[in-house]
C-alpha positions in Angstrom: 10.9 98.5 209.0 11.8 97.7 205.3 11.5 101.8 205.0 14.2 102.0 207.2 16.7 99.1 206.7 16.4 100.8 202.9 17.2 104.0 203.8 20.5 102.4 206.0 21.3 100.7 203.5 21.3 103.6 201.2 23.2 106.0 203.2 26.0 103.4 204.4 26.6 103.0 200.7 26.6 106.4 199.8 29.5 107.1 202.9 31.4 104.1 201.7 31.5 105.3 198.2 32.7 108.7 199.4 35.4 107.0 201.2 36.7 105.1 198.3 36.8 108.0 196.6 38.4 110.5 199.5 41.0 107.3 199.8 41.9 107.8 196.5 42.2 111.1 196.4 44.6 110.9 199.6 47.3 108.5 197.8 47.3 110.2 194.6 47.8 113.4 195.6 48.8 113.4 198.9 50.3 117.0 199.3 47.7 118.7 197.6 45.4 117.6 199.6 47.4 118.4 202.8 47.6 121.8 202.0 44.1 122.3 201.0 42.8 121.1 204.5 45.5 123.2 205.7 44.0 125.9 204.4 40.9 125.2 205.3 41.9 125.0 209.1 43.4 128.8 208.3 40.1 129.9 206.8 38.0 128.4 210.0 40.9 130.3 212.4 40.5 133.4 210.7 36.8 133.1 210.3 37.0 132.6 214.3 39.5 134.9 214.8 36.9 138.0 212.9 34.3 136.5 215.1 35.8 137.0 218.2 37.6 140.6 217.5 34.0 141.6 216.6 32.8 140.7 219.9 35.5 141.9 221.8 35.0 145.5 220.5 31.2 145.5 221.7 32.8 144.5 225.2 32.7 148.3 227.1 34.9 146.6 230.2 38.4 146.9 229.6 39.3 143.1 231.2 35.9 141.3 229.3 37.5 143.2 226.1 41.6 142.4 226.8 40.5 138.6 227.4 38.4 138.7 224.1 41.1 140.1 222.0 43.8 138.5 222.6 42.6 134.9 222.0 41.8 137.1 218.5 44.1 138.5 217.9 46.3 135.1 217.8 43.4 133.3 215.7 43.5 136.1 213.3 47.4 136.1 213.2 47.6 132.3 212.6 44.9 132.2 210.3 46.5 134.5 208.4 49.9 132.7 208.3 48.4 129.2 207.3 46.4 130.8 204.4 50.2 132.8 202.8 52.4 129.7 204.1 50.9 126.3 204.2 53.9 124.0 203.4 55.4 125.9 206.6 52.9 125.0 209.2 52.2 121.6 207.8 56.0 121.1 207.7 56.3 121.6 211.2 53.9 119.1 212.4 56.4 115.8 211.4 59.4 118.0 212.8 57.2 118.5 216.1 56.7 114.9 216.5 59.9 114.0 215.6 61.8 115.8 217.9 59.5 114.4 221.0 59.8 110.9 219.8 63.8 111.4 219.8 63.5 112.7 223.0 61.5 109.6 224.0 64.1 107.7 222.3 67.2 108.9 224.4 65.5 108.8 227.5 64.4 105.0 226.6 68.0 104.5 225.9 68.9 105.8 229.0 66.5 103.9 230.6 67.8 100.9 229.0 71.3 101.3 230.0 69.9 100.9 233.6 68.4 97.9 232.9 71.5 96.8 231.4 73.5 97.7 234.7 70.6 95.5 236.5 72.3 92.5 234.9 68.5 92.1 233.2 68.2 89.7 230.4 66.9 90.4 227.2 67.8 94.6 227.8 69.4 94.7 224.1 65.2 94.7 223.3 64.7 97.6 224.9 67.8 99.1 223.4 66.8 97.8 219.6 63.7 99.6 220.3 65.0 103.3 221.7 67.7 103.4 218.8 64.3 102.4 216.0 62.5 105.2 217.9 65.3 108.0 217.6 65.9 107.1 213.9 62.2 107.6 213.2 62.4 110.5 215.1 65.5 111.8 213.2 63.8 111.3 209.7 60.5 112.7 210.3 62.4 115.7 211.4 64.9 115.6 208.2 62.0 114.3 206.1 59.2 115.8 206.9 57.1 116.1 203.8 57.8 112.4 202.9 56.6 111.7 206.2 53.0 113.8 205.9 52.8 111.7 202.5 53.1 108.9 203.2 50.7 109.8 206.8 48.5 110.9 203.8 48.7 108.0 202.2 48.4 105.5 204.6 44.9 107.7 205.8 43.7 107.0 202.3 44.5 103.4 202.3 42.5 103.0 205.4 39.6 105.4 204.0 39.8 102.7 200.8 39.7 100.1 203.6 36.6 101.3 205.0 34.5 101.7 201.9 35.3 98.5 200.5 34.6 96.8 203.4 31.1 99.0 203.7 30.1 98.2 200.5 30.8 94.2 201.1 28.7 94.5 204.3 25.8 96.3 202.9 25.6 93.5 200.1 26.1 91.0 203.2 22.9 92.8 204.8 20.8 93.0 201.9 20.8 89.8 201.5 20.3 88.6 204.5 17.7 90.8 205.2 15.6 89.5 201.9 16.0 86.0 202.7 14.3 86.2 206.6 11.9 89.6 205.9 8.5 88.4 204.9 7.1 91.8 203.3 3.5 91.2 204.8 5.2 91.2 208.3 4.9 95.4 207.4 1.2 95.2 206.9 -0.5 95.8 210.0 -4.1 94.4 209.9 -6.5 95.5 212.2 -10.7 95.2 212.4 -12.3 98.6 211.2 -15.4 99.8 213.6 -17.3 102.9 212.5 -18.2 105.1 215.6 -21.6 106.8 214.9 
């Protein structure tokens, strides 16, 4: 048991420390590190993309091949555009979610206004927070690289989080493992017979 409370307790500090330092890598550089999984995601689609074009042209029937190829095709082509224009497709990630949550915003307002027309008290709420949700909309759409930094950011905070608070918890454990383990509870002691 002490083999394997070690071995825990070696690995959880190992991941913590690697989260520490991926956390800080995600608030200093924030953009670099943005594009470089970007490209990474392009690398894996093209990589998939090969992989199925390759399979598709062993296909003899024309519908297994046409339903193998295009999915391909589409991984190859995307692939391909993530790995010459990164900024682009991370850029339109915040401008994506930013035009939905105005969306969500005018049809809250909307909403609100009928709640208004219901005579309901305390419908200015509801209107506070459909005019908070367009304006977050609106600037992740206008801002969007700000918005993936500070995303980033706020990832490597928590990541920071999560290590720190692994590392306090494994000290916790140690401890408390060394003061109620009684090492000789490992040795297992048993009466030796020789068979003839």
């Amino acid at each position: 048991m002490s083999d394997l409370f070690q071995k825990i307790k070696k690995e959880s500090m190992i991941t913590s420390i690697i989260c520490i330092v991926f956390g800080v890598m995600f608030c200093i550089w924030p953009g670099t590190i943005l594009v470089t999984l970007c490209r990474i995601a392009g690398l894996v689609l093209l990589a998939a993309g090969i992989v199925l074009l390759v399979q598709g042209i062993r296909i003899r029937e024309m519908l297994g091949r046409s339903v193998r190829m295009l999915p391909a095709v589409v991984c190859v082509v995307i692939g391909i555009w993530i790995l010459a224009r990164p900024g682009v497709f991370v850029s339109l990630i915040p401008i994506l979610i930013g035009v939905m949550l105005a969306y969500h915003g005018f049809k809250d307002l909307v909403f609100c206004l009928e709640v208004k027309k219901a005579s309901s008290p305390r419908w200015w709420i509801g209107l506070l927070v459909a005019i908070a949700t367009i304006i977050i909309g609106v600037i992740l759409m206008l801002h969007t690289w700000l918005a993936l930094e500070i995303g980033m950011m706020a990832v490597g905070l928590i990541l920071i989080y999560d290590g720190i608070s692994g590392l306090w918890l494994n000290g916790r454990a140690g401890r408390a493992y060394k003061s109620y383990h009684n090492p000789e509870d490992d040795i297992i002691d048993v009466d030796y017979k020789e068979e003839d």
